[in-house]
C-alpha positions in Angstrom: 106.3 123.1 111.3 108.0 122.3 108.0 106.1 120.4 105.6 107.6 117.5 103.8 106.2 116.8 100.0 105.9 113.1 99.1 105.4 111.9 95.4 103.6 108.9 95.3 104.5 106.9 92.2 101.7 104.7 90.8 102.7 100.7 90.4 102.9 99.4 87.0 100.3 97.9 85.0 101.8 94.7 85.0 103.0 94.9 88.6 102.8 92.0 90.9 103.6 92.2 94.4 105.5 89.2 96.6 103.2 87.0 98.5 106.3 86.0 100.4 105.5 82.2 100.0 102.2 82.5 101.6 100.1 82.6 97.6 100.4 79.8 95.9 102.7 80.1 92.4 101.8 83.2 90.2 99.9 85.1 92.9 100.2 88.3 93.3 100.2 90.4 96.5 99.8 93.7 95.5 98.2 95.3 98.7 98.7 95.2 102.2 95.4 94.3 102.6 95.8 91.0 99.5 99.2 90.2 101.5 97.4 89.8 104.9 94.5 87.7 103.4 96.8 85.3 101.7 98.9 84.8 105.2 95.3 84.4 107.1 94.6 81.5 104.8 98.2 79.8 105.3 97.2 80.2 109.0 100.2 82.5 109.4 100.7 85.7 111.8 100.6 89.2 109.4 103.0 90.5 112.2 105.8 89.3 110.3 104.5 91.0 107.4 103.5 94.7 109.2 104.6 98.0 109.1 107.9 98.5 107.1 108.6 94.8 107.3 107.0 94.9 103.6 106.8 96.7 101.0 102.8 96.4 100.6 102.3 97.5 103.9 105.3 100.2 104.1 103.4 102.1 101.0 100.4 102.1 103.4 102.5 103.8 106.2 103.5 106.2 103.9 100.3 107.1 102.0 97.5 106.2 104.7 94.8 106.8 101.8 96.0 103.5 100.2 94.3 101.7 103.1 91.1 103.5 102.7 88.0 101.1 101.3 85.5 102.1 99.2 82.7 103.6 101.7 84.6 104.3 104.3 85.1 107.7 105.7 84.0 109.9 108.5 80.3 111.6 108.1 79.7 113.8 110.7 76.2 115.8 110.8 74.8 117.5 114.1 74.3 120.6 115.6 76.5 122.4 118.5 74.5 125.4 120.5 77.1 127.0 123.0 
C-alpha cells in the first residue's frame, strides 16, 4: 500500500493548551492525558473531550507515540520450538 509521511511539529515553549473550562484560570492542558485529569476532577465525562473532538487528544490519534508513558512498552522474551 502507499505510505503517507506525517511531519509532526513540536508545540512551543510557551505553549498552553485549552482546559475547556474544566482547569481553573491559567491552567494549562497541554496533553490529552492533562485534559482528561482536569475533567475527572470537575466530575465531567472525557467523552466530550475524545478522539478529534480536541485538539490534545486529536494529536494523539495522529501520533499514537504521544500517548506512550515512560516504562511502557511491549517486552517479549521466550522460546518457540516447531
Amino acid at each position: 500500500g502507499d505510505k503517507i509521511a506525517v511531519t509532526i511539529n513540536p508545540l512551543p515553549a510557551d505553549y498552553c493548551g485549552s482546559c475547556y473550562g474544566a482547569g481553573k484560570e491559567g491552567d494549562c492542558c497541554n496533553t490529552c492525558e492533562e485534559l482528561k485529569q482536569a475533567y475527572s476532577e470537575k466530575g465531567w465525562s472525557s467523552s466530550a473531550i475524545d478522539g478529534e473532538k480536541s485538539e490534545q487528544c486529536k494529536r494523539v490519534l495522529d501520533n499514537p507515540g504521544l500517548a506512550a508513558h515512560a516504562g511502557e512498552g511491549c517486552n517479549l522474551h521466550g522460546v518457540l520450538r516447531v
